[in-house]
Structure formats: structure tokens, C-alpha cells
C-alpha positions, -999 to +999 in steps of 0.1 A: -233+391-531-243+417-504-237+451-519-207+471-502-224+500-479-222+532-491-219+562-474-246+579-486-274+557-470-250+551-440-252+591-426-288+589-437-297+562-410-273+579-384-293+611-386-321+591-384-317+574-358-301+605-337-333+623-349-355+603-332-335+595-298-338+632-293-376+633-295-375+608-270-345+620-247-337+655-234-300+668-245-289+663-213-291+634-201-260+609-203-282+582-225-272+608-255-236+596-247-251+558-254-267+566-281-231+582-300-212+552-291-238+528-305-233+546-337-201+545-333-200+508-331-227+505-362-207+528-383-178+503-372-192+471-387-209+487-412-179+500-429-157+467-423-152+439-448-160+408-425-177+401-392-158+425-363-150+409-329-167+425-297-122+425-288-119+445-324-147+473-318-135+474-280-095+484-294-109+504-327-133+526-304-114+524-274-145+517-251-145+493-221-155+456-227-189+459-208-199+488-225-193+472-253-210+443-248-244+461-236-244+478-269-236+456-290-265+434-279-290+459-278-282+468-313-286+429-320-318+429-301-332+459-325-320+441-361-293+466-361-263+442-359-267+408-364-240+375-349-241+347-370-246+308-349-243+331-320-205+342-317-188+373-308-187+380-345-212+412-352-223+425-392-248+445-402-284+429-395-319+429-407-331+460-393-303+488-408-307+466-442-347+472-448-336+512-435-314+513-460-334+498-486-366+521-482-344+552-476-324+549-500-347+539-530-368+568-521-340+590-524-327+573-555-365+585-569-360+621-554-326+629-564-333+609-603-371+620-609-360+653-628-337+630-647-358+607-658-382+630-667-355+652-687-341+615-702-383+610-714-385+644-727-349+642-744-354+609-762-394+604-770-390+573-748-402+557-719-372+556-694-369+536-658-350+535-631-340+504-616-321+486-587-309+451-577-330+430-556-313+391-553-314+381-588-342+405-596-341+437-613-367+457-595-378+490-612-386+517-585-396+548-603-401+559-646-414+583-671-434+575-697-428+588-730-452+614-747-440+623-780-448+591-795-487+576-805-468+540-796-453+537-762-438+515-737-461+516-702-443+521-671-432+488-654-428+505-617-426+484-587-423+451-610-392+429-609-379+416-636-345+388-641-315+402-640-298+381-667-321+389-693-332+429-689-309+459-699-315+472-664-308+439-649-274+437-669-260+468-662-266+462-623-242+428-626-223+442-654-189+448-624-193+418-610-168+394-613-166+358-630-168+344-597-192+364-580-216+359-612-209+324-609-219+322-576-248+344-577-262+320-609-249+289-601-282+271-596-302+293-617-327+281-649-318+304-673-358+302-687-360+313-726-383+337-724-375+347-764-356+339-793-329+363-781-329+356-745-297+350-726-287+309-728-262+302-698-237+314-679-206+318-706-233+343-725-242+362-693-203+366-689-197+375-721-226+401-725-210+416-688-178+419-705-195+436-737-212+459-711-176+471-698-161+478-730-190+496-745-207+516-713-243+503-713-262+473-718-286+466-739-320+442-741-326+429-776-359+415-769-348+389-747-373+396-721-405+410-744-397+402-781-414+436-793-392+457-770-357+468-770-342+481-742-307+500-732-294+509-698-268+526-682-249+524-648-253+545-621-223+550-597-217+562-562-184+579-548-165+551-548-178+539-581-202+511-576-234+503-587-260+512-569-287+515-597-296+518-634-310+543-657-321+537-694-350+535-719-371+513-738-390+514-769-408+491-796-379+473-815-393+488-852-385+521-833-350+509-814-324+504-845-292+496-834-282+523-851-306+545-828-297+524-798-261+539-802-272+573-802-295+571-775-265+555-750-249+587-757-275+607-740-286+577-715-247+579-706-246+617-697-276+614-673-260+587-654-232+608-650-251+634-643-269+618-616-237+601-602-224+638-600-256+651-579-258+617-555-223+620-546-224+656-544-201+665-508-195+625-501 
């Protein structure tokens, strides 16, 4: 399921993109004009649930039907917008995705590095931040933990299954039945341990688990000497855009411990929920 866009990377490609038109275009000229309605017409599709007649943008935007057009398939042309078999339907395409991507991971690291560091620091633990990749958990930034001679290494830039990680869980854990369904159907759930996640009723119920109590948590199921625990992190209109949590050797990660660190792993997800959607 494509995630919902967000506002945050949304005005972050729009100044962007504005940006660099004016290194290339003096204020003057009337292509400046050309430039604001084709992100008006981004900001359009971007922001509606299904594909958006040339007709719809053309009555929403209240621009003539050949100005329309021209910009609309120059956007297509770039990767910007994208028309499925060809039709008059536009969404969002290729090119604004792998903007949004990079942009926004990087800022995910900026704005969550002190965090992490302060979530390390706070618990003796390794912590990482991660975010959803198709049915991969991929971990974008961590810091490892100091205070102990025993530690779990950073796991940055690896991906990792989504079913069976705490990260992983906590970035599916709003999803749906359906949705999860869908996203899973055809998928081997692979036993990596003992404790690994079976099927598709214990993905659902483990989701369901993860609502009730806050975070989720990895029992081994994906190294049998580690434990994990992750936490949600929301944007403005409260969707997941990423995870935060910590891991640690499992003789270290009682469950009784594991409940006391979500506590803290809980407030620094609010916190950085707090500081992303700071003004949005």
C-alpha cells in the first residue's frame, strides 16, 4: 500500500524545485508563472486520493485546458506525474517518489539523530531508526550503545522483514486486516527462529497487540540472541512515517525490562513527532 503523502516532504520538494528554477530563470520572466502552476497541479494530485482527470485539475485550478495539458505532460515527461495505460488519469510518478524518499530519510536522520543518541545514552542500548521499504524494514540511521562491555552493532542501511523485526512491526502495526492481507498475501513467512512470526492470523494478531499496548516488540524472531522493541513515529495527521526503538542481547532484555524501556522509547517518539510536525 503506497503511503499517503505527507506534507512535510510535499513543501520540501516544492521549494526545491522553485529553488532551482530560479538559478536557472531570472524573476521576471513569465516562465516563473509556469513554473507556479505546475506546482500547483503536482500539489493537486499529490494531495488527492485517486488518479485526477486533466477535466478535474482544469475546474480545481481554474486554468485553461491547453495549459493544462502542456503541463501536465511535461511533468509526465520529468517522472513528476505519472498516467497509468496512457489515460487522462495523472498520480504521483517515479521522479517526486525517489525526491521524497532521499529528502525525506535524510531529514528523518537530521531532525531524529539527537534522539537517538539521547535514546542510546538514556537506556545503555543500541537504538535504530527505521522506515518502510515494500515489505522491508530498512534501517536508515542508529547509535550504538556504550555503557555496556556486550552490545548490539549498528544494522544501518540493511533491510530487514517487516513481519518479523520490532521496527518492521510497528511500521504495519495501523494497517488494516485488509491492507495486511494484501500486502502478504503471497508472502513465505521463512522461520528464521523458534519465535519467528508463523502466518498471517499471528502477524494480525501481534498488529493488534501492538495497538493496545504502544510498541512492538522482537522476541528473537529475527536473531535468536536479540530482543528488540520499537515504537511508532507519527506525522501531523498521525501516520507512520517511521520507527524508533532499541535492541539488546535477550539475557539483558527481560520482559520485565522491555516494559520499562517502552516507556522511555515511547516519550522519544513523541518527542520527535512533536519536533517533525512542528508548524505543519
Amino acid at each position: 500500500m503506497r503511503r499517503a503523502v505527507g506534507p512535510l516532504w510535499l513543501a520540501a520538494l516544492f521549494v526545491f524545485l522553485q529553488a532551482d528554477a530560479m538559478k536557472k530563470v531570472a524573476p521576471e520572466t513569465p516562465s516563473i508563472q509556469s513554473l507556479d502552476r505546475g506546482l500547483m497541479i503536482l500539489e493537486a494530485v499529490a494531495k488527492a486520493r485517486s488518479p485526477v482527470l486533466l477535466s478535474d485539475l482544469r475546474e480545481m485550478l481554474d486554468i485553461n485546458r491547453s495549459s493544462v495539458f502542456r503541463l501536465a505532460n511535461t511533468l509526465r515527461r520529468r517522472g513528476f506525474l505519472t498516467n497509468p495505460s496512457g489515460s487522462n488519469e495523472y498520480i504521483i510518478g517515479p521522479t517526486a517518489w525517489r525526491l521524497f524518499r532521499n529528502y525525506d530519510w535524510s531529514m528523518l536522520v537530521s531532525f531524529c539523530r539527537h534522539h537517538l543518541q539521547a535514546l542510546s545514552k538514556e537506556t545503555g542500548e543500541t537504538s535504530h531508526l527505521g522506515v518502510r521499504e515494500g515489505k522491508q524494514a530498512l534501517f536508515i540511521a542508529h547509535q550504538t550503545g556504550h555503557s555496556q562491555v556486550v552490545s548490539v552493532s549498528g544494522r544501518t542501511g540493511e533491510f530487514m522483514p517487516l513481519y518479523c523485526t520490532a521496527h518492521g512491526k510497528a511500521l504495519i502495526s495501523d494497517m488494516d486486516e485488509e491492507s495486511l492481507r494484501t500486502m502478504f498475501g503471497d508472502t513465505v513467512f521463512q522461520k528464521h527462529t523458534a519465535t519467528t512470526v508463523g502466518g498471517m492470523e499471528e502477524l494480525l494478531t501481534a498488529c493488534s497487540a501492538i495497538r493496545t499496548s504502544g510498541y512492538a516488540l522482537d522476541d528473537g524472531e529475527y536473531h535468536p540472541e536479540i530482543r528488540c522493541l520499537a515504537v511508532p513515529i507519527r506525522d501531523n495527521t498521525g501516520e507512520v512515517v517511521a520507527a524508533i526503538g532499541v535492541s539488546a542481547p535477550v539475557a539483558r532484555m527481560s520482559r520485565e525490562r522491555c516494559e520499562m524501556l517502552a516507556k522511555k522509547v515511547m516519550r522519544i517518539a513523541k518527542e520527535i513527532h512533536v519536533v517533525l510536525n512542528a508548524g505543519a
